[in-house]
TIVO-2410 file (N, C-alpha, C; in nm, 3 decimals):
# residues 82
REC num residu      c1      c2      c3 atome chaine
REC   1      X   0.085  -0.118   0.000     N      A
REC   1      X   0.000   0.000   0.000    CA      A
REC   1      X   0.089   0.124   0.000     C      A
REC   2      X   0.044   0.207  -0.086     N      A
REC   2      X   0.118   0.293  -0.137    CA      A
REC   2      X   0.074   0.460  -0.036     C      A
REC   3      X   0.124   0.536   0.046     N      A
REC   3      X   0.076   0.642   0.099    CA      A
REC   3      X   0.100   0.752   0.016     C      A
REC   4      X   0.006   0.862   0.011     N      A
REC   4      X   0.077   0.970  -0.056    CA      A
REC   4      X   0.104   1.126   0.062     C      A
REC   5      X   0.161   1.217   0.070     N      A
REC   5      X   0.210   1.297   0.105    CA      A
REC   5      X   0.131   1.284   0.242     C      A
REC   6      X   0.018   1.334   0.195     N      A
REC   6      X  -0.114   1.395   0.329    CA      A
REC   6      X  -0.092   1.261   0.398     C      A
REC   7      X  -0.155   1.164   0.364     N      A
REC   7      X  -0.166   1.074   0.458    CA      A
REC   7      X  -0.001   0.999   0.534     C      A
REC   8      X   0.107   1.058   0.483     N      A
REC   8      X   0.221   1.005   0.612    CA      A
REC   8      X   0.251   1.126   0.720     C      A
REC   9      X   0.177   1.243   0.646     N      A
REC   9      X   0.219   1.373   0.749    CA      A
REC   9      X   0.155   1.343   0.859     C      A
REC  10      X   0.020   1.217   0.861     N      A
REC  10      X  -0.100   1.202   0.951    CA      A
REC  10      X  -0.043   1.078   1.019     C      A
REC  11      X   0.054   1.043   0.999     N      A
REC  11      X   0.098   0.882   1.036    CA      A
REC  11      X   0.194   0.900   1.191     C      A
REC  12      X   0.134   0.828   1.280     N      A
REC  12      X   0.218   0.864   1.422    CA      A
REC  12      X   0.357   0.812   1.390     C      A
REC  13      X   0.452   0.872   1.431     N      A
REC  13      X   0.608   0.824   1.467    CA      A
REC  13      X   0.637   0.678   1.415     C      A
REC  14      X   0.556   0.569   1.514     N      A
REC  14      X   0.526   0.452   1.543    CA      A
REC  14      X   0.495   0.365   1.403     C      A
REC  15      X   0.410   0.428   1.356     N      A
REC  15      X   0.358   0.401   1.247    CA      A
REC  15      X   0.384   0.410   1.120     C      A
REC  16      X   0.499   0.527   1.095     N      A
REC  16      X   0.563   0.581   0.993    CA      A
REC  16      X   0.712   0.479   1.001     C      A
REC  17      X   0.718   0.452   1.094     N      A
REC  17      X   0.801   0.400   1.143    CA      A
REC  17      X   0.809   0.269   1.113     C      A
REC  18      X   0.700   0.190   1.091     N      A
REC  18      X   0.645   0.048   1.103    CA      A
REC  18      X   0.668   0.035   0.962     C      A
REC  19      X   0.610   0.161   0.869     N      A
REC  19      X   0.600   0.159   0.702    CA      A
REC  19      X   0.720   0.147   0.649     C      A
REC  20      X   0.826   0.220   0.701     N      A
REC  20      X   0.963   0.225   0.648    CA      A
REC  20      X   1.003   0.094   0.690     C      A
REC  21      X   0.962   0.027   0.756     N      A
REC  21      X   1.071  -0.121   0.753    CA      A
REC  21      X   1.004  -0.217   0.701     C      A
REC  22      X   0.872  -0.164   0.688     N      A
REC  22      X   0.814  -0.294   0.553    CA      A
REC  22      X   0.847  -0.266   0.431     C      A
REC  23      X   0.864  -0.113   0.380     N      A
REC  23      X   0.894  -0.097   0.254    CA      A
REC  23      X   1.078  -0.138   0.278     C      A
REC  24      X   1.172  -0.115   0.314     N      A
REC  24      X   1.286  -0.151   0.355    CA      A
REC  24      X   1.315  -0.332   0.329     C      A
REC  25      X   1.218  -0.411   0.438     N      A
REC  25      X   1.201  -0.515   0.370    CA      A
REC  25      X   1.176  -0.575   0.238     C      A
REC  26      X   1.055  -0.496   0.175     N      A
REC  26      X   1.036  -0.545   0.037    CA      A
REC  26      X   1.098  -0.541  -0.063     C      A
REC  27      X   1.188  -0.395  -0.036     N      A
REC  27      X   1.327  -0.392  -0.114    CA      A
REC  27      X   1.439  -0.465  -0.112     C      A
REC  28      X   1.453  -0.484   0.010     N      A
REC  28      X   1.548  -0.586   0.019    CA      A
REC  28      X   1.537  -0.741  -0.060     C      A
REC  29      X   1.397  -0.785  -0.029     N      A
REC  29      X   1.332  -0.881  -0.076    CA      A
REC  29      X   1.379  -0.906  -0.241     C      A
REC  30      X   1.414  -0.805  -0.306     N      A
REC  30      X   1.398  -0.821  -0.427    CA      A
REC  30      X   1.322  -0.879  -0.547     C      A
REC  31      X   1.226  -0.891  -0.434     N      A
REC  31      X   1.112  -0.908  -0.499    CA      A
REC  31      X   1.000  -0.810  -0.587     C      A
REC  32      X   1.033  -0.684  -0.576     N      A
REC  32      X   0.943  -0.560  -0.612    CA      A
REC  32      X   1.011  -0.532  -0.759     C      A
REC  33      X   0.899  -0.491  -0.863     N      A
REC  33      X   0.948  -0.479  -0.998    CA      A
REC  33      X   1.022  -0.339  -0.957     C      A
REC  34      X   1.063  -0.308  -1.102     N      A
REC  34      X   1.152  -0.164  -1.122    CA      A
REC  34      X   1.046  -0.070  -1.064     C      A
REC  35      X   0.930  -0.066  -1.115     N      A
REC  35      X   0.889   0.081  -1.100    CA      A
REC  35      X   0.753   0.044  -0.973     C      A
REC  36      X   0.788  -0.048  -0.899     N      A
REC  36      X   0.746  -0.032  -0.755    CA      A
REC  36      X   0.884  -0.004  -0.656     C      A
REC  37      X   0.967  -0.046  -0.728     N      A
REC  37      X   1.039  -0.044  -0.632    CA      A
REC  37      X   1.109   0.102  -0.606     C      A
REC  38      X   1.090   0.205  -0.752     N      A
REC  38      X   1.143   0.365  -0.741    CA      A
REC  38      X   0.978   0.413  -0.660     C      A
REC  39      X   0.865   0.364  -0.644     N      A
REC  39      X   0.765   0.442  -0.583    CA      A
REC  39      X   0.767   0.395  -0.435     C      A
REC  40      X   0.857   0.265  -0.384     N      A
REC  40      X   0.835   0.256  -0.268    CA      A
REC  40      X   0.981   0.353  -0.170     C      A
REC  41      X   1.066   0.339  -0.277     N      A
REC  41      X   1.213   0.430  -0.253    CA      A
REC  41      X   1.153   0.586  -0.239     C      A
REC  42      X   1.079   0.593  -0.323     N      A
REC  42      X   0.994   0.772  -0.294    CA      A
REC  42      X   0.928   0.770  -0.171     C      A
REC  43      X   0.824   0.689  -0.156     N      A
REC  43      X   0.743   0.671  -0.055    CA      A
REC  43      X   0.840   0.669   0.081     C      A
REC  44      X   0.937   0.572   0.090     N      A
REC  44      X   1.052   0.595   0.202    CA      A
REC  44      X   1.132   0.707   0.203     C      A
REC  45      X   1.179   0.752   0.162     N      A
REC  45      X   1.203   0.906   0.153    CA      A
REC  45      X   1.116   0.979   0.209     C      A
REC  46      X   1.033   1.014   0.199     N      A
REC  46      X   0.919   1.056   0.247    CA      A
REC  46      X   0.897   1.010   0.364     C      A
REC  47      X   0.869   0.891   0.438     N      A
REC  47      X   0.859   0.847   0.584    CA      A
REC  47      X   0.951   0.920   0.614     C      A
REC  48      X   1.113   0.875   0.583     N      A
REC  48      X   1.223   0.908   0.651    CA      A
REC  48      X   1.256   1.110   0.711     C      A
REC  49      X   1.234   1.101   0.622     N      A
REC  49      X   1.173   1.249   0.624    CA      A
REC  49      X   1.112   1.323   0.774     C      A
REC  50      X   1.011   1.243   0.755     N      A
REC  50      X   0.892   1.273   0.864    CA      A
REC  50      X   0.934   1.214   0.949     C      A
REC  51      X   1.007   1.134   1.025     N      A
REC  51      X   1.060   1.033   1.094    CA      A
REC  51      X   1.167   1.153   1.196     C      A
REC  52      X   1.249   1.192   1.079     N      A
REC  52      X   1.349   1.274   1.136    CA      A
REC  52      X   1.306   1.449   1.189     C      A
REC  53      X   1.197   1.447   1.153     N      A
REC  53      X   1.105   1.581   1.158    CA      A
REC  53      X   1.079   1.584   1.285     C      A
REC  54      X   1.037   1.464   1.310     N      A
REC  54      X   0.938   1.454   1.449    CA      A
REC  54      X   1.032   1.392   1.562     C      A
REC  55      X   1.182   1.367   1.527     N      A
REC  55      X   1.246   1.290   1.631    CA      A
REC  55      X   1.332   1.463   1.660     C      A
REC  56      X   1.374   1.531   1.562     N      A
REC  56      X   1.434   1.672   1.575    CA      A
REC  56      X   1.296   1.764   1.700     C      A
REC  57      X   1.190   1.725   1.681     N      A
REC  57      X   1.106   1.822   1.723    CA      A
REC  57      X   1.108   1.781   1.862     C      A
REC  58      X   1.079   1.646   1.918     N      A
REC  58      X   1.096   1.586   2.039    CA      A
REC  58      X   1.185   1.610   2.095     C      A
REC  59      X   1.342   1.602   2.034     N      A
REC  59      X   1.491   1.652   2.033    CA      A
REC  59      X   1.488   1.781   2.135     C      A
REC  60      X   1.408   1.868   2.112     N      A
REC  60      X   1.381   2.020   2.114    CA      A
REC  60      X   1.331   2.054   2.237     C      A
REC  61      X   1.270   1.953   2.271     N      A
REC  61      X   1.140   1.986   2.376    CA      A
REC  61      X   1.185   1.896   2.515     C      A
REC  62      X   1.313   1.837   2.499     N      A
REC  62      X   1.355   1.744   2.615    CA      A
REC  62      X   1.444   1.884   2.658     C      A
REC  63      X   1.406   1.863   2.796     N      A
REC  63      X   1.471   1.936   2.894    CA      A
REC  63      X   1.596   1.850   2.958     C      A
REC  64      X   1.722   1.944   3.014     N      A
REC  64      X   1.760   1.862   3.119    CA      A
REC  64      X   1.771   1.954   3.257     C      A
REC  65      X   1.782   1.827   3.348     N      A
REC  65      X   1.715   1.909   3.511    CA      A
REC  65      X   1.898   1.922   3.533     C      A
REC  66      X   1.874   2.063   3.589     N      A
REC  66      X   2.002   2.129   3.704    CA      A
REC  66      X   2.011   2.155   3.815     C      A
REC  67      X   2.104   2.049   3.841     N      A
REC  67      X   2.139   2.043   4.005    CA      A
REC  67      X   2.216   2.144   4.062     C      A
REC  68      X   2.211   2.197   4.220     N      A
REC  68      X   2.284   2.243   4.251    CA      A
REC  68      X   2.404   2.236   4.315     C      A
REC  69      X   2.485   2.295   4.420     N      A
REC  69      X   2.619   2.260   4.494    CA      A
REC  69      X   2.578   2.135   4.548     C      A
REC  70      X   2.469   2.093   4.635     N      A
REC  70      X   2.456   2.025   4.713    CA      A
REC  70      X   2.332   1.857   4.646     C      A
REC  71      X   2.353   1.868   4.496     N      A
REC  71      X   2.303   1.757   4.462    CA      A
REC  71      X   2.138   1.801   4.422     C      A
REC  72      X   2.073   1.881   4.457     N      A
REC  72      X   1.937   1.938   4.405    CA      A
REC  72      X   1.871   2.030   4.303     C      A
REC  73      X   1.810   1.926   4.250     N      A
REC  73      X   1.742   1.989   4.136    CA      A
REC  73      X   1.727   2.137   4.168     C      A
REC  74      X   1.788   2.222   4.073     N      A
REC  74      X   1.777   2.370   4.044    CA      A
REC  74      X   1.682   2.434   3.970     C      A
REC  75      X   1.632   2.355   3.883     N      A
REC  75      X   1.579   2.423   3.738    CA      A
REC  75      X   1.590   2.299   3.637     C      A
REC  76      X   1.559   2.348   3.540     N      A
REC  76      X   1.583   2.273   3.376    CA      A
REC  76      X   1.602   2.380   3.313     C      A
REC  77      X   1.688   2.292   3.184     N      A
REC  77      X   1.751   2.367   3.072    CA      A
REC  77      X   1.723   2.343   2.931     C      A
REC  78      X   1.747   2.402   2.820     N      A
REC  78      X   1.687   2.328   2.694    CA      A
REC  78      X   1.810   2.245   2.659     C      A
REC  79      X   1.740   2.112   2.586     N      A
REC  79      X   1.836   2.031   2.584    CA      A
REC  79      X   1.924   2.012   2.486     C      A
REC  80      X   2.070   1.985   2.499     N      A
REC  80      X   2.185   2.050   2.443    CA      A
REC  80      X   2.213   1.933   2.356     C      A
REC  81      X   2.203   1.928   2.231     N      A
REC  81      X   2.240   1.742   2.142    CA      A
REC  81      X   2.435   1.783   2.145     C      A
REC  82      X   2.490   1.912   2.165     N      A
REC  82      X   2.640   1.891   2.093    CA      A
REC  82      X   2.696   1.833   2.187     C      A
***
């Protein structure tokens, strides 16, 4: 099953997630003709995409907690990936 744009923007994490390793599989499989196999390579592109969209956005929104001299939570900070 083939998704188009709208419907993977609507696809949870989980789920987008689930699609890319079946299409991943089927490729591998070598079982998929030529020109399923450039619409499922588009179609994954596209998950992957959205995959990394939504793991950058989560990325964003993790805090980390700051302790003070004596071992106690101070605050939180935005969270630093470098």
């Amino acid at each position: 099953m083939v998704q188009d744009a709208q419907n993977i923007d609507e696809l949870s994490f989980e789920d987008a997630l689930k699609r890319l390793e079946a299409i991943v599989q089927r490729l591998e499989s070598g079982e998929a003709s030529l020109d399923e196999s450039i619409t499922l390579y588009s179609e994954g592109d596209r998950l992957r995409a959205q995959c990394e969209a939504r793991l950058q956005a989560a990325q964003a929104r993790i805090e980390r907690i700051t302790s003070g001299g004596e071992g106690r939570p101070t605050g939180t900070q935005p969270f630093d990936a470098d």
